[in-house]
CHARMM internal coordinates of N, CA and C (Angstrom, degrees):
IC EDIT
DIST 1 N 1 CA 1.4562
DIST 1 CA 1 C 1.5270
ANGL 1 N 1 CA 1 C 110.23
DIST 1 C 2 N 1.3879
ANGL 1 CA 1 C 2 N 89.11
DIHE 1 N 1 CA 1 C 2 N -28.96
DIST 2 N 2 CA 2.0233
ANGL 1 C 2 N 2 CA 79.76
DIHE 1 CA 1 C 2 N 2 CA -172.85
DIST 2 CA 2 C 1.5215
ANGL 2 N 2 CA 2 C 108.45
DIHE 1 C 2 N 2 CA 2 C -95.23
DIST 2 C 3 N 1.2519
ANGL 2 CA 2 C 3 N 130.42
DIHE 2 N 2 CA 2 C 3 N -6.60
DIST 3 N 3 CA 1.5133
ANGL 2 C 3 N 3 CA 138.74
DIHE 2 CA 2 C 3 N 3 CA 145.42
DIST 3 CA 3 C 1.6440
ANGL 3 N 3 CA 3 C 112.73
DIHE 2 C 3 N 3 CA 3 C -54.84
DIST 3 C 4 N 1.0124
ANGL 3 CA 3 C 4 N 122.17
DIHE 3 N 3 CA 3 C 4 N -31.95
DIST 4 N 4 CA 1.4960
ANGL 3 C 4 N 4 CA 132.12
DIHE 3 CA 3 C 4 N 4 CA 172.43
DIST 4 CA 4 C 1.3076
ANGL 4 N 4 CA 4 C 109.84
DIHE 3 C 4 N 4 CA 4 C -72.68
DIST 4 C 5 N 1.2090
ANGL 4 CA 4 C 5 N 135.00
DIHE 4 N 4 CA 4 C 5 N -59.82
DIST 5 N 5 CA 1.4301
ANGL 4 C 5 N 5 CA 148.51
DIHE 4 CA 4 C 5 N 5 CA -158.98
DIST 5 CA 5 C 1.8038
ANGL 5 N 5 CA 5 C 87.84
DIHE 4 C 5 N 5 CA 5 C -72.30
DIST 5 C 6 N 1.5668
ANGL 5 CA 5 C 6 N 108.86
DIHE 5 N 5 CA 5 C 6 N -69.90
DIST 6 N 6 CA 1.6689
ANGL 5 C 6 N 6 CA 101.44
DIHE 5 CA 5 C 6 N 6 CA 171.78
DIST 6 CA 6 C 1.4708
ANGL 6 N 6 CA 6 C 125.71
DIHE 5 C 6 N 6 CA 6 C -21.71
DIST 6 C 7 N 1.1978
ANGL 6 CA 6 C 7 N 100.56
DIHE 6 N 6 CA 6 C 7 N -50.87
DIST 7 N 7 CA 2.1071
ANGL 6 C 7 N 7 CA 108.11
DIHE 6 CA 6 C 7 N 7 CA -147.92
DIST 7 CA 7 C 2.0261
ANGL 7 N 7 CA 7 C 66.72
DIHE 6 C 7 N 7 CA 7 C -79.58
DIST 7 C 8 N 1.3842
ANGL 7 CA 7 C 8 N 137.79
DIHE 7 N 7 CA 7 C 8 N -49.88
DIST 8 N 8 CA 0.9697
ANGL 7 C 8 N 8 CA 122.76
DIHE 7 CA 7 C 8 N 8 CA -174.03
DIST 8 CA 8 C 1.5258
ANGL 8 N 8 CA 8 C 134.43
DIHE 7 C 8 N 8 CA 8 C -37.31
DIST 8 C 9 N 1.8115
ANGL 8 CA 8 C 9 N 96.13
DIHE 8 N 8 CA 8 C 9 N -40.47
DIST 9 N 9 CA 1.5809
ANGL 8 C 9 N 9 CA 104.97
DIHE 8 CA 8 C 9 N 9 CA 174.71
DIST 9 CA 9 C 1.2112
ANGL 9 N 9 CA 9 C 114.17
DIHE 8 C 9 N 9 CA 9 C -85.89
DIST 9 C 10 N 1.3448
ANGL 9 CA 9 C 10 N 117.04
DIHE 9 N 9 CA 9 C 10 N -9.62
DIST 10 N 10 CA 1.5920
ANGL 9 C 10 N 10 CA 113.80
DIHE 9 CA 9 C 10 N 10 CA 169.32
DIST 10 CA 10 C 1.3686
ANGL 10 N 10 CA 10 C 91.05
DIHE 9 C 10 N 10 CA 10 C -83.26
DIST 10 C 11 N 0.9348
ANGL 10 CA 10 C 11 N 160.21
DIHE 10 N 10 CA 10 C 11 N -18.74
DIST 11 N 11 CA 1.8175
ANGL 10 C 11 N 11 CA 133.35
DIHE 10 CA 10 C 11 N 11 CA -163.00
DIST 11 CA 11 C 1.4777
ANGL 11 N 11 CA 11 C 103.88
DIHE 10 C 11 N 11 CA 11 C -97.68
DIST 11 C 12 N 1.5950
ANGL 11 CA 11 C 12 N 113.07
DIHE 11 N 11 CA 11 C 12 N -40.62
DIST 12 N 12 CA 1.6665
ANGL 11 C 12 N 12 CA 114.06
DIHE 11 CA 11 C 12 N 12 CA -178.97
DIST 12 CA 12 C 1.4976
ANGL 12 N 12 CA 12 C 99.76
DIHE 11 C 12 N 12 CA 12 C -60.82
DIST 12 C 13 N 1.4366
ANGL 12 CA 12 C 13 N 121.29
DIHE 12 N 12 CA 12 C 13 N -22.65
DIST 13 N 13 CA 1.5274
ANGL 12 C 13 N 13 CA 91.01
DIHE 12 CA 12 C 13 N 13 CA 170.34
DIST 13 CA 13 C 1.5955
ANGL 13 N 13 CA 13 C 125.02
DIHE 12 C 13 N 13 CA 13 C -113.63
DIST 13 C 14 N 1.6432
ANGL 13 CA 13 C 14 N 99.69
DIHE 13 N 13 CA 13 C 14 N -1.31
DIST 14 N 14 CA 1.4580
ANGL 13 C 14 N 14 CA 90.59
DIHE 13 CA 13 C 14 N 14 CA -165.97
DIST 14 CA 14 C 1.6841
ANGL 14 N 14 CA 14 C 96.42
DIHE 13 C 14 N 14 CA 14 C -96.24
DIST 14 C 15 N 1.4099
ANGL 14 CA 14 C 15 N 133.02
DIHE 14 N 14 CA 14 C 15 N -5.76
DIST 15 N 15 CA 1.6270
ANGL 14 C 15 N 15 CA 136.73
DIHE 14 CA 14 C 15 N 15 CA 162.67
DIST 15 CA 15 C 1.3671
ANGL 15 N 15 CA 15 C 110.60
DIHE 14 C 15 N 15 CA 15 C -59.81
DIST 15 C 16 N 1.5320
ANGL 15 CA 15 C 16 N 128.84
DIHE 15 N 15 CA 15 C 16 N -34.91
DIST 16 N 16 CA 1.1456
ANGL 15 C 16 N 16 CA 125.58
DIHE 15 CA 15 C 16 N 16 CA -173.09
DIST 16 CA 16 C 2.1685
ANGL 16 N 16 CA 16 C 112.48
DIHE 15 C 16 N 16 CA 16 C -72.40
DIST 16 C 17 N 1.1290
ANGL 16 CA 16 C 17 N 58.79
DIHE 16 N 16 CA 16 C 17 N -55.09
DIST 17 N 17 CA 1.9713
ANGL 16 C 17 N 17 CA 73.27
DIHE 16 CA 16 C 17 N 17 CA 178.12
DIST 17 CA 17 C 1.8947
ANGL 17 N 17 CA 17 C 100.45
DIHE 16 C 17 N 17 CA 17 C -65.59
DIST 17 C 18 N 1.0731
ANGL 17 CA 17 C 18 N 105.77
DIHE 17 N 17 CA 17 C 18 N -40.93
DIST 18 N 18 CA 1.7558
ANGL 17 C 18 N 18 CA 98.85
DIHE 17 CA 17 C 18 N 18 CA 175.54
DIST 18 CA 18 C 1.7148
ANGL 18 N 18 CA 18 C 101.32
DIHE 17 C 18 N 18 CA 18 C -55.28
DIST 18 C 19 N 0.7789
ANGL 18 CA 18 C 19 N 104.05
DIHE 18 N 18 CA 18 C 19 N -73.98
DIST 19 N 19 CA 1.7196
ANGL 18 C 19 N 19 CA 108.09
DIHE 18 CA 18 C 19 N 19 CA -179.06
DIST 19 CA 19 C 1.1466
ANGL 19 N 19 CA 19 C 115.71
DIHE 18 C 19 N 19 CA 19 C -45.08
DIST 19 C 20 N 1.8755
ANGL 19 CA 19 C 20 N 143.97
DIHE 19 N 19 CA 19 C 20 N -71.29
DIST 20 N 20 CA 1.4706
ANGL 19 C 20 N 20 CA 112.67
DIHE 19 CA 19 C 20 N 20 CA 140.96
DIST 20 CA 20 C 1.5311
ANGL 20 N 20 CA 20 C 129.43
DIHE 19 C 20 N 20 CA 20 C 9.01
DIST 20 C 21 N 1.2836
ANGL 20 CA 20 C 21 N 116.01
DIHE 20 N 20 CA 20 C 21 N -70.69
DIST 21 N 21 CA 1.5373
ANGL 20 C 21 N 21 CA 135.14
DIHE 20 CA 20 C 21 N 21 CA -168.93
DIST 21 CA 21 C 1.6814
ANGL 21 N 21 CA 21 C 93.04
DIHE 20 C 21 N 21 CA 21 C -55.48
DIST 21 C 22 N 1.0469
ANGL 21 CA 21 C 22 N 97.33
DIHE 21 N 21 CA 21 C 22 N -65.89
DIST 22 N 22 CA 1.8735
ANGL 21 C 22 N 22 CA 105.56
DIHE 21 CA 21 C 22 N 22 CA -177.32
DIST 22 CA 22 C 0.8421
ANGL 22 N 22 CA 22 C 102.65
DIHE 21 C 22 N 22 CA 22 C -42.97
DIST 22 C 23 N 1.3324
ANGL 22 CA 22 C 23 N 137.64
DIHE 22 N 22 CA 22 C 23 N -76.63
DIST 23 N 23 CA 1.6036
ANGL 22 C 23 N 23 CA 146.94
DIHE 22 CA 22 C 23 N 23 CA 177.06
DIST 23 CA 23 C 1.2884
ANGL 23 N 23 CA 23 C 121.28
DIHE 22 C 23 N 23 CA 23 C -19.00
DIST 23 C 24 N 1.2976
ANGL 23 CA 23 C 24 N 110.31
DIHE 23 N 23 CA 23 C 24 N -59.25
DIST 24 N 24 CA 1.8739
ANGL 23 C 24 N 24 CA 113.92
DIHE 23 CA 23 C 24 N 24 CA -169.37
DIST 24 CA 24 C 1.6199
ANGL 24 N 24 CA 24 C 82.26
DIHE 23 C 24 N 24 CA 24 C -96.13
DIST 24 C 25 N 1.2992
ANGL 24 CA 24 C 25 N 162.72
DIHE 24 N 24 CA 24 C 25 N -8.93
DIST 25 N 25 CA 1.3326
ANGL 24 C 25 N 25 CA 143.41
DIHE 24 CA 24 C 25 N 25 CA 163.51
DIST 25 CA 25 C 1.3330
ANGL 25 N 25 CA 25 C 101.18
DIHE 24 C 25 N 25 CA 25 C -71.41
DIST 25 C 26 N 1.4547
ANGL 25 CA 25 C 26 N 123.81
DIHE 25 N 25 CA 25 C 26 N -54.82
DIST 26 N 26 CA 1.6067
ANGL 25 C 26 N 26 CA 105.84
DIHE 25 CA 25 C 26 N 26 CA 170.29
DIST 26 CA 26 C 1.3346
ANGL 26 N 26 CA 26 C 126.43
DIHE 25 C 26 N 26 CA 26 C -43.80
DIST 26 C 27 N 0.9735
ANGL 26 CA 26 C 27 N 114.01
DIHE 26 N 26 CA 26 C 27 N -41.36
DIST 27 N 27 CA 2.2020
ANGL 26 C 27 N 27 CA 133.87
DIHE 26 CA 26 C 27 N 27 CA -164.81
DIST 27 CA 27 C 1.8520
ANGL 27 N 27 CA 27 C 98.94
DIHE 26 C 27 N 27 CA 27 C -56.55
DIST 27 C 28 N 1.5316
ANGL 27 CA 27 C 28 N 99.49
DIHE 27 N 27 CA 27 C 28 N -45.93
DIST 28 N 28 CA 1.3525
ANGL 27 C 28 N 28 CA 133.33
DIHE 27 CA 27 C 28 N 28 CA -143.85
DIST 28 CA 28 C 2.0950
ANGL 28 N 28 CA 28 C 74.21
DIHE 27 C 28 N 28 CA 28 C -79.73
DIST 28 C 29 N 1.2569
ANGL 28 CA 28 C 29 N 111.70
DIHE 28 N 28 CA 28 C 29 N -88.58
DIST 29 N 29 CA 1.3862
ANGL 28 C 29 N 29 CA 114.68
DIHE 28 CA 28 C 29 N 29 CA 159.57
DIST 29 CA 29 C 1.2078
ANGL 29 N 29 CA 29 C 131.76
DIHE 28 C 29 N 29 CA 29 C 18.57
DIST 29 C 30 N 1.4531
ANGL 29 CA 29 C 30 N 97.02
DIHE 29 N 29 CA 29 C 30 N -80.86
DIST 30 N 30 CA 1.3133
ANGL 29 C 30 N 30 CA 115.76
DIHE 29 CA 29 C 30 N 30 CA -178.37
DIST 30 CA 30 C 1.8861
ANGL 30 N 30 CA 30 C 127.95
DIHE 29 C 30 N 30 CA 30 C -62.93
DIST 30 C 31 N 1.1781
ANGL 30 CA 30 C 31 N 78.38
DIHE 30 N 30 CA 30 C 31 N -52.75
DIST 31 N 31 CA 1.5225
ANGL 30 C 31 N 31 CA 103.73
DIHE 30 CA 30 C 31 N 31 CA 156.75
DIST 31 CA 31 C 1.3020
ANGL 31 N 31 CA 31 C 126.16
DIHE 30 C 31 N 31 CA 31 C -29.72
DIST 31 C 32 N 1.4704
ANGL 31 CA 31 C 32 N 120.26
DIHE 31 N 31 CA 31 C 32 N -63.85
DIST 32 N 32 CA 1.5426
ANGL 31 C 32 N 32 CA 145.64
DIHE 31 CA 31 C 32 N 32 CA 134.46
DIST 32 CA 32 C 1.4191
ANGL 32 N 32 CA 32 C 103.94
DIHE 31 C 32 N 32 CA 32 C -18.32
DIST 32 C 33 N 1.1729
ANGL 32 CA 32 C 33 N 121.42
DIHE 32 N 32 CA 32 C 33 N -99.70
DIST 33 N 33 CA 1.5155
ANGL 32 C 33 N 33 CA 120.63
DIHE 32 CA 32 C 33 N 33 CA 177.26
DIST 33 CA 33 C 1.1586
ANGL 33 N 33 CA 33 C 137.38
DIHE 32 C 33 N 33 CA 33 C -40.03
DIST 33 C 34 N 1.2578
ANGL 33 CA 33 C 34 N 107.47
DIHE 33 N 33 CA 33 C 34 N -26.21
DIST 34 N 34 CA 1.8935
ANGL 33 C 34 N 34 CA 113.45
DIHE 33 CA 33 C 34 N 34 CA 149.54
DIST 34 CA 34 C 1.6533
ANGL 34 N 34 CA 34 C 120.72
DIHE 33 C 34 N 34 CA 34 C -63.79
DIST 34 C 35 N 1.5896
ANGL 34 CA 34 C 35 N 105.78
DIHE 34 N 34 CA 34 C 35 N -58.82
DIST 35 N 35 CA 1.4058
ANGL 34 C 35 N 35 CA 85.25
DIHE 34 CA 34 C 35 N 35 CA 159.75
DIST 35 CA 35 C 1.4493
ANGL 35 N 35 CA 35 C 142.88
DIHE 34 C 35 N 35 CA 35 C -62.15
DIST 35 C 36 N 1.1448
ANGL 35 CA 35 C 36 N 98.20
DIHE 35 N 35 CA 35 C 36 N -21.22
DIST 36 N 36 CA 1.3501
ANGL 35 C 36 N 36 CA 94.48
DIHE 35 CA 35 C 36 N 36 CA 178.66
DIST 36 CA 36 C 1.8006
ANGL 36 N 36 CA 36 C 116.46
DIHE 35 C 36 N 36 CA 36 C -62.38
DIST 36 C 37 N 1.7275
ANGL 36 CA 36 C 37 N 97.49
DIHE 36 N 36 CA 36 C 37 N -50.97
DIST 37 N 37 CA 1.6518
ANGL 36 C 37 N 37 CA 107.51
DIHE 36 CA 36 C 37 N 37 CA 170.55
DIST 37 CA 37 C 1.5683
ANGL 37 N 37 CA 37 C 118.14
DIHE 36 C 37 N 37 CA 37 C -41.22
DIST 37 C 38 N 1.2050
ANGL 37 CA 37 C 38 N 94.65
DIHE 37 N 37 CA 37 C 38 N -20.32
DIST 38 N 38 CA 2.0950
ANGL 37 C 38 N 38 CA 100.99
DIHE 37 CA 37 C 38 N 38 CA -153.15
DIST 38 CA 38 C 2.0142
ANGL 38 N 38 CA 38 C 95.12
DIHE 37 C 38 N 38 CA 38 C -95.58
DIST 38 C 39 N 1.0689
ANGL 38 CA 38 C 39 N 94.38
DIHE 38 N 38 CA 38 C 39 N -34.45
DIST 39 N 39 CA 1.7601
ANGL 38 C 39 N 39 CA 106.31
DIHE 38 CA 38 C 39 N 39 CA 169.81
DIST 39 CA 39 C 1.4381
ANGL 39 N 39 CA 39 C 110.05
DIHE 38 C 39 N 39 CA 39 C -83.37
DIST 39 C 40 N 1.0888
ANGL 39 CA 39 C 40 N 131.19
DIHE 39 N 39 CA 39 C 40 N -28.85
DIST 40 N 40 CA 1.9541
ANGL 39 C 40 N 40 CA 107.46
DIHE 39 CA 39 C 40 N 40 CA 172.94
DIST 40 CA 40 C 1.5416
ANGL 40 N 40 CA 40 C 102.01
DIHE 39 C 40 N 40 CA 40 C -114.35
DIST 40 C 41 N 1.4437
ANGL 40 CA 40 C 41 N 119.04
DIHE 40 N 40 CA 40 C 41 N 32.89
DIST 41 N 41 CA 1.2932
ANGL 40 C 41 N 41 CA 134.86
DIHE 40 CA 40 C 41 N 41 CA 170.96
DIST 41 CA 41 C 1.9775
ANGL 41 N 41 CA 41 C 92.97
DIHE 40 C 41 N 41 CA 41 C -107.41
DIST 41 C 42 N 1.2774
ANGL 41 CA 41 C 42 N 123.08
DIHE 41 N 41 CA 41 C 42 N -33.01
DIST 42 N 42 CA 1.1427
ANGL 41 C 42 N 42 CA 117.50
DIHE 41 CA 41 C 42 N 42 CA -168.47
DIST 42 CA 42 C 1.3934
ANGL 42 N 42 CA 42 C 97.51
DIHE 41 C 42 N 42 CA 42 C -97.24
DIST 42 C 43 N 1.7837
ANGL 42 CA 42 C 43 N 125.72
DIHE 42 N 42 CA 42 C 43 N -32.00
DIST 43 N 43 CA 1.2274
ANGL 42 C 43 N 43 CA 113.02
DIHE 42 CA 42 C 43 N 43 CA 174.41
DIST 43 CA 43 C 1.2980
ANGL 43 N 43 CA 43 C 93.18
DIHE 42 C 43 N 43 CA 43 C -59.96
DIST 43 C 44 N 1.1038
ANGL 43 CA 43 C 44 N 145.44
DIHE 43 N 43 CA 43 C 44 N -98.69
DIST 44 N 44 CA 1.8553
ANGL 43 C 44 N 44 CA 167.71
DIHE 43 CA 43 C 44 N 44 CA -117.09
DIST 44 CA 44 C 2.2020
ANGL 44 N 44 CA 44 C 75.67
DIHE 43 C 44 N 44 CA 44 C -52.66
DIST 44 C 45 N 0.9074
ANGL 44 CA 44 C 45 N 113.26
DIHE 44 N 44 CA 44 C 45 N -51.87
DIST 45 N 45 CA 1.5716
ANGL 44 C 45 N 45 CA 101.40
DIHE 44 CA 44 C 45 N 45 CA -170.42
DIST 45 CA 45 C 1.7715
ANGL 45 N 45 CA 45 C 117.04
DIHE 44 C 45 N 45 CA 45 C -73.02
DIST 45 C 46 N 0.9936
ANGL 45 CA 45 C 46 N 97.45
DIHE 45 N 45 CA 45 C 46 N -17.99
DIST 46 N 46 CA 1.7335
ANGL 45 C 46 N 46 CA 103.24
DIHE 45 CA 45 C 46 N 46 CA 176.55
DIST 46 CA 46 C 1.5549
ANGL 46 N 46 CA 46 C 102.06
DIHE 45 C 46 N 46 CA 46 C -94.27
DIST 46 C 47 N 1.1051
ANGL 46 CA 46 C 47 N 136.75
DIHE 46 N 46 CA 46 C 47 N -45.04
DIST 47 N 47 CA 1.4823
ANGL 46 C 47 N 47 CA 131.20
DIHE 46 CA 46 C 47 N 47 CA 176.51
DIST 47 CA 47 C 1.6783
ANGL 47 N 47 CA 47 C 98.68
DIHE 46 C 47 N 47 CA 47 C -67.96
DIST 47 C 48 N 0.7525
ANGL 47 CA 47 C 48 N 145.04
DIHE 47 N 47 CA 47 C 48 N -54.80
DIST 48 N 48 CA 1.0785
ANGL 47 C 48 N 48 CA 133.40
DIHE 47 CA 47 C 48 N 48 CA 152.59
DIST 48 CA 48 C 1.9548
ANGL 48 N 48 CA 48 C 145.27
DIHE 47 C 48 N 48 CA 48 C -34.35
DIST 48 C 49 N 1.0764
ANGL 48 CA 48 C 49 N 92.41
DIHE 48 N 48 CA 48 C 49 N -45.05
DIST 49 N 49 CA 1.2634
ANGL 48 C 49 N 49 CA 112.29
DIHE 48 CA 48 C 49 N 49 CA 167.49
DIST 49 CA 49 C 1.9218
ANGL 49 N 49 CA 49 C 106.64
DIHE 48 C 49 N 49 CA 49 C 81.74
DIST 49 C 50 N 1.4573
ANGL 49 CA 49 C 50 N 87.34
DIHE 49 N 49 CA 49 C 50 N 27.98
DIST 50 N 50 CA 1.9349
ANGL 49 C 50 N 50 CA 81.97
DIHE 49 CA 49 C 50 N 50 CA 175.26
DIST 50 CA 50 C 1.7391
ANGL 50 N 50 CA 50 C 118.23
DIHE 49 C 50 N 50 CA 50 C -106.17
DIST 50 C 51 N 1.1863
ANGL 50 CA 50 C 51 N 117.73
DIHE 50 N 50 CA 50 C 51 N 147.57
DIST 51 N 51 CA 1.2752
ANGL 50 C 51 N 51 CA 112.27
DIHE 50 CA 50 C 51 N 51 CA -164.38
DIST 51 CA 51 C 1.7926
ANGL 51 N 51 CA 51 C 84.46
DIHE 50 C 51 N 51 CA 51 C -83.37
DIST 51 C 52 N 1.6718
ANGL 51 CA 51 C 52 N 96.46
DIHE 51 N 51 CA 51 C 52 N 175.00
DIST 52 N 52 CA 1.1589
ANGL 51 C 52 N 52 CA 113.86
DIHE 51 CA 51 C 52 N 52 CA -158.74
DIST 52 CA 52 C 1.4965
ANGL 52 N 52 CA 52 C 91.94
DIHE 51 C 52 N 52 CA 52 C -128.78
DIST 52 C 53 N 1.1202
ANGL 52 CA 52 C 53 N 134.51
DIHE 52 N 52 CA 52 C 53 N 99.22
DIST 53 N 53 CA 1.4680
ANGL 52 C 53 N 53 CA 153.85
DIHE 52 CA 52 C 53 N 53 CA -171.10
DIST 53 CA 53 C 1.5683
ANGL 53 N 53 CA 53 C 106.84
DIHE 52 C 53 N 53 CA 53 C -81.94
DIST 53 C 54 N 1.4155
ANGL 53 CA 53 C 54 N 129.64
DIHE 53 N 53 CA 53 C 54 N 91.02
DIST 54 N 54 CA 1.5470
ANGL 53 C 54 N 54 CA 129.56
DIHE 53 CA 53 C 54 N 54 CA -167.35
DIST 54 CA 54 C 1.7440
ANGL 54 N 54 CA 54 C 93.35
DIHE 53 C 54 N 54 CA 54 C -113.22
END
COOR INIT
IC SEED 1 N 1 CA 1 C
IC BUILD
């Protein structure tokens, strides 16, 4: 029982910080994939030769 109750106080805290972790690895992610869009959005306009009207 008291091996149970343990692995218990390890999970109430080590789920919180996992999820954190998830969080800014997504953010981090995304981030990535914007630049990436925003760089063969600027190639696709230079091989092209069209201005980019913002």
């Amino acid at each position: 029982m008291v091996v149970v109750a343990i692995i218990g106080l390890l999970s109430a805290v080590a789920i919180p910080n996992f999820q954190k972790y998830q969080a800014r690895s997504k953010t981090a992610e995304a981030k990535l994939q914007l630049s990436a869009i925003y760089t063969a959005e600027q190639a696709f306009y230079a091989d092209y030769n069209i201005m980019l009207h913002v």
